[in-house]
C-alpha positions, 0 to 999 in steps of 0.5 A, spaced: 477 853 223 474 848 225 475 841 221 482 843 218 489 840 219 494 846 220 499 841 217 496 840 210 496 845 204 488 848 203 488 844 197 489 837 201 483 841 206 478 841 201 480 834 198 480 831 206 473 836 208 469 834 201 471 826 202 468 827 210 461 831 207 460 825 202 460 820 207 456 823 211 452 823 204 452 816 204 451 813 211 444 817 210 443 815 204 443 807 206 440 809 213 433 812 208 434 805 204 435 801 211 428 805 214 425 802 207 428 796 207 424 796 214 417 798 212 417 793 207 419 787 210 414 789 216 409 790 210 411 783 206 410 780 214 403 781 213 401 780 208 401 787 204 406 785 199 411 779 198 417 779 201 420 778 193 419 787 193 423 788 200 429 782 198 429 786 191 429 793 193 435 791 198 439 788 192 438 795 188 439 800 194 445 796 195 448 796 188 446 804 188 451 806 194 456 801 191 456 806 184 456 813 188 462 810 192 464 809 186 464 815 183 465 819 189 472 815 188 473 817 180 476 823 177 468 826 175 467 827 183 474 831 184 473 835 178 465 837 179 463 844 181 458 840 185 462 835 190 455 831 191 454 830 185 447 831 186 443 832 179 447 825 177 444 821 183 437 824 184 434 821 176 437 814 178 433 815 184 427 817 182 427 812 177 428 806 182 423 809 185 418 810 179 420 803 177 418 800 184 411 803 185 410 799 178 413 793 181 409 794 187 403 798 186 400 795 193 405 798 197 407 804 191 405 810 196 412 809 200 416 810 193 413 815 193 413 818 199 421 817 198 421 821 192 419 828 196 425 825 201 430 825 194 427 831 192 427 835 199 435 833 199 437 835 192 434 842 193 439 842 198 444 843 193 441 844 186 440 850 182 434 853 179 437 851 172 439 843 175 432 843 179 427 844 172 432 840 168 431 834 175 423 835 175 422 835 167 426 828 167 422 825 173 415 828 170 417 824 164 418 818 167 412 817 171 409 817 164 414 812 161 411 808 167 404 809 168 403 803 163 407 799 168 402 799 173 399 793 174 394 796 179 391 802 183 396 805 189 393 805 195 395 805 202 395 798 206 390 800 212 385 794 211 387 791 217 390 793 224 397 791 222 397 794 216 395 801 219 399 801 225 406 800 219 402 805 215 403 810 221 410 808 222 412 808 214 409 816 215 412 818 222 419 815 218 418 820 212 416 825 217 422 824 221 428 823 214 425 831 212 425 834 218 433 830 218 434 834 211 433 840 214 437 840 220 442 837 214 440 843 210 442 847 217 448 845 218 451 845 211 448 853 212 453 854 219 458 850 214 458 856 209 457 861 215 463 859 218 468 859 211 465 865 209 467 868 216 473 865 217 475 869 209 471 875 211 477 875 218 482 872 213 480 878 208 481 883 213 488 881 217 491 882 209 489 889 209 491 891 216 498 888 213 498 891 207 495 898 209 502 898 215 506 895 210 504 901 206 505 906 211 512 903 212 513 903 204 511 910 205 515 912 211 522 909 208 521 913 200 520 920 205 526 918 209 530 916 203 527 922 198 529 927 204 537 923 204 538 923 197 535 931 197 540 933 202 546 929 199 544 932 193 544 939 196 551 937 198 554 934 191 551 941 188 555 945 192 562 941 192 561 941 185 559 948 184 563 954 183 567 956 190 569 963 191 576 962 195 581 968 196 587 967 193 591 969 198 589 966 203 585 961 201 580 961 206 573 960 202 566 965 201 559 961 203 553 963 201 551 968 207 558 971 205 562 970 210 569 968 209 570 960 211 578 957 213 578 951 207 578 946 212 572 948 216 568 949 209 569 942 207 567 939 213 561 942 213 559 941 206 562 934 206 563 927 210 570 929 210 576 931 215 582 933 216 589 931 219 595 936 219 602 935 216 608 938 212 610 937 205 617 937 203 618 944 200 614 947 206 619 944 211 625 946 207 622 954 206 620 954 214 623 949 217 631 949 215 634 945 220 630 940 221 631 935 215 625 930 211 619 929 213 616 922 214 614 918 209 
């Protein structure tokens, strides 16, 4: 799979694939800061804002991405089912944002257009319940903060210059959407891939385990007919034999008379070697002394 390292287990594999996503999250959370950053310097050099907003909002942008690092380090992150901690990150933004438009009301419409970009992001991620809970806390807070606003909101487009960085600030908005959803469509294909690689992976056990089955099953017939047969041959040495006391030859099943050593060996893994006991070399064979030992 693409990004996995055959040497590590798969725990250490989602460990080493969720720190790679998170910053991704943070080298797009501090370029989205840096654009602001920008927007509000090229305002604050014509006279649209003071250059207090843009050095103030630099210092809380910087303090935001040093807190995430942070907890994105912490034993919150690794035990969170969310490994963006998503819901933790957007209130905090959005109250930056809310805080800022009361700050700066004269250029508030780009704090405000940065909340569609925070909202656009955590759809990415949020569920239904953590959405509504996300949206009822923003709505709470722009009323806390609408007191605080010190004037009207407007757009700076008095001036030439104001206008041309207005249609820079939006082009920029635009631009970081359009961002959101490519991102949006990569984490899409990353979850295509995991659940296609499970589906093969899924796939390969059953093969193995349908053949390992059939060879299961294979070997019990095999050794269910062996035990048969043995059984059979255990039940016909250990039953009842017809043997004539004479001769000793043997009656089998079809009725037919069978030398003793013959019926063994078919009925049993044994055979025979021929000698001759004592009392039968001195009966039959006089002359010719012991037999051997």
């Amino acid at each position: 799979m693409k990004g996995r390292s055959p040497g590590l287990d798969p725990a250490a594999n989602r460990t080493s694939a969720r720190r790679r996503w998170r910053m991704r999250m943070i080298t797009a959370i501090a370029a989205s800061y840096a654009l602001d950053e920008l927007v509000l310097l090229l305002y604050a050099s014509v006279g649209a804002t003071t250059f207090r907003v843009p050095l103030l909002y630099a210092l809380v942008g910087g303090l935001m991405l040093a807190a995430q690092l942070a907890v994105y380090r912490s034993p919150l992150a690794q035990a969170s089912a969310d490994p963006f901690l998503t819901i933790w990150f957007i209130v905090p933004s959005v109250v930056v944002q809310l805080a800022f438009v009361a700050i700066a009301p004269e250029v508030g419409f780009v704090f405000l257009t940065v909340l569609f970009i925070v909202f656009g992001f955590g759809a990415l991620r949020l569920k239904a319940r953590e959405a509504a809970i996300t949206w009822g806390m923003t709505a709470v807070s722009i009323v806390v903060a609408l007191p605080f606003f010190r004037g009207m909101l407007v757009i700076p487009v008095s001036t030439p210059a104001q206008r041309w960085i207005t249609g820079i600030s939006f082009l920029l908005t635009l631009g970081r959407c359009a961002v959101t959803g490519v991102y949006g469509s990569l984490f899409r294909e990353h979850l295509a891939e995991r659940t296609g690689a499970l589906r093969r992976l899924t796939a390969t056990l059953e093969t193995q385990v349908a053949d390992r089955t059939r060879e299961l099953a294979t070997a019990n017939q095999e050794l269910e007919r062996l035990v048969a047969a043995r059984t059979d041959e255990i039940k016909i040495l250990r039953g009842v034999l017809p043997i004539c006391s004479h001769c000793k030859k043997i009656r089998d099943d079809r009725g037919a008379w069978n030398q003793l050593e013959a019926y063994i060996t078919d009925h049993a893994d044994v055979m025979f070697t021929h000698g001759i006991c004592a009392d039968c070399l001195r009966t039959h064979y006089p002359g010719f002394g012991r037999p051997p030992e």
